[in-house]
N, C-alpha and C positions, 0 to 999 in steps of 0.2 A: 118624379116618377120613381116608385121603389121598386116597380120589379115589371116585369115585361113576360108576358106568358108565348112562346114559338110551341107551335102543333105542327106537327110533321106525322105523315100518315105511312108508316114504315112498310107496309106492304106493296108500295108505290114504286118500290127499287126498282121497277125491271119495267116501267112503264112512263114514257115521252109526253113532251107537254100537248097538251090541244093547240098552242097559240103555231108551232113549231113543227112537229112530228116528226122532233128528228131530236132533241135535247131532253137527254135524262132527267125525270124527275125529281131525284134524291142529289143531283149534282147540283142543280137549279137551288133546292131548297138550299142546300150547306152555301153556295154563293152565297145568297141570300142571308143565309143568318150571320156569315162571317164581316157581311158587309155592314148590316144590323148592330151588332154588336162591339164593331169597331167603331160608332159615329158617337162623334164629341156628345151627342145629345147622352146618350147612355154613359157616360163613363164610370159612375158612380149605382149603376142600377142594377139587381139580379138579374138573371135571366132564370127562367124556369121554362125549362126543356119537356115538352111533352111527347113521346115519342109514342105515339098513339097507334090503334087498331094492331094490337098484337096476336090478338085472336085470328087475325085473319091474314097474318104472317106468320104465325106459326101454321098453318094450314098451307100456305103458298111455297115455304122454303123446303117442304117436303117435296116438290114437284119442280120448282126453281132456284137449285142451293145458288146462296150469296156468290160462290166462287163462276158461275156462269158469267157474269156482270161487274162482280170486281177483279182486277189480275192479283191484287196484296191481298184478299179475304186468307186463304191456304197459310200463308206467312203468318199474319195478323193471328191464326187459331194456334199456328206452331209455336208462338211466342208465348202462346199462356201458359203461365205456371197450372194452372187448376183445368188444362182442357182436357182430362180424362175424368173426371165427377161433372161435366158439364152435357148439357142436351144440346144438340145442334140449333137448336131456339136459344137457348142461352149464349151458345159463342156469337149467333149472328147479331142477336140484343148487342151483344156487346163491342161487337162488330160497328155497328151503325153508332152507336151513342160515342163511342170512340175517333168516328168521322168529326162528329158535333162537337167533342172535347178540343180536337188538335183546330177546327174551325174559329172556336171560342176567341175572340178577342177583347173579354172584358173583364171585369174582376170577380163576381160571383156567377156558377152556375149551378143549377142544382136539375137534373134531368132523369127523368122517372120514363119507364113503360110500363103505358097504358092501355085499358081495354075501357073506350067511354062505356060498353054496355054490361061492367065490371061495376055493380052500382058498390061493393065492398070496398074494390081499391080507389076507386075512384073517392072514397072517403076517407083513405086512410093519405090518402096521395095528397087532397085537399087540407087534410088537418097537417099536414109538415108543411103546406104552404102556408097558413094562415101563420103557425106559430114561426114560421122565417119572420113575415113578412109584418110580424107584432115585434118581433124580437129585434130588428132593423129600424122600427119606429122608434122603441124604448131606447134604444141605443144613440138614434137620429136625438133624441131629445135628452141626451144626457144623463138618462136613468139605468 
């Protein structure tokens, strides 16, 4: 396996599972990927992070900021070097994908935010995966 694709629907922050109705979505997923990405099976695999439906968390965190839901989001913005040129879309992007980094337990990640109904990024998002995931092959065969 060279690379493993995880989709995480970022607009989900603020909403609990079906199975459950009581366990955080975006908690559930990072369990999830951390647990993923630690197993002997992957140890050598990409992961490529999709961090999906931004369109529709950009539209949500105007009415639900991240700081509702997370207690560190406030800290986590204070921290940035660059949080005064940034949109509050952009610190929460960075916010979330920063969850996923510190979860990470494997050797490559590469994680993008997505909009699937973005048919532009979605091709430009795709063409940095093919050429990873060429460039891993070439490499895998000693070229």
């Amino acid at each position: 396996i060279n690379a493993v694709i995880f989709l995480v629907a970022i607009n989900e922050y603020d909403m609990v599972l079906e199975e459950d109705n009581k366990t955080n979505r975006m908690e559930e997923s990072l369990k999830l990927f951390q647990k993923l990405t630690g197993a002997q099976w992957f140890e050598n695999t990409s992961f490529i992070l999709f961090l999906n439906k931004s369109d529709l968390f950009r539209e949500k965190i105007q009415r639900k900021p991240l700081n509702q839901y997370f207690e560190d989001y406030d800290t986590f913005v204070t921290d940035l070097k660059d949080k005064d040129q940034l949109t509050e879309f952009d610190k929460s992007c960075k916010y979330i994908q920063a969850q996923y980094v510190e979860a990470f337990n494997g050797t490559r990640l590469y994680p993008f935010v997505t909009c699937a109904i973005d048919t532009e990024n979605c091709d430009r998002v795709f063409a940095a995966i093919r050429d990873t995931v060429i460039s891993q092959a070439l490499s895998g065969a000693g070229l």
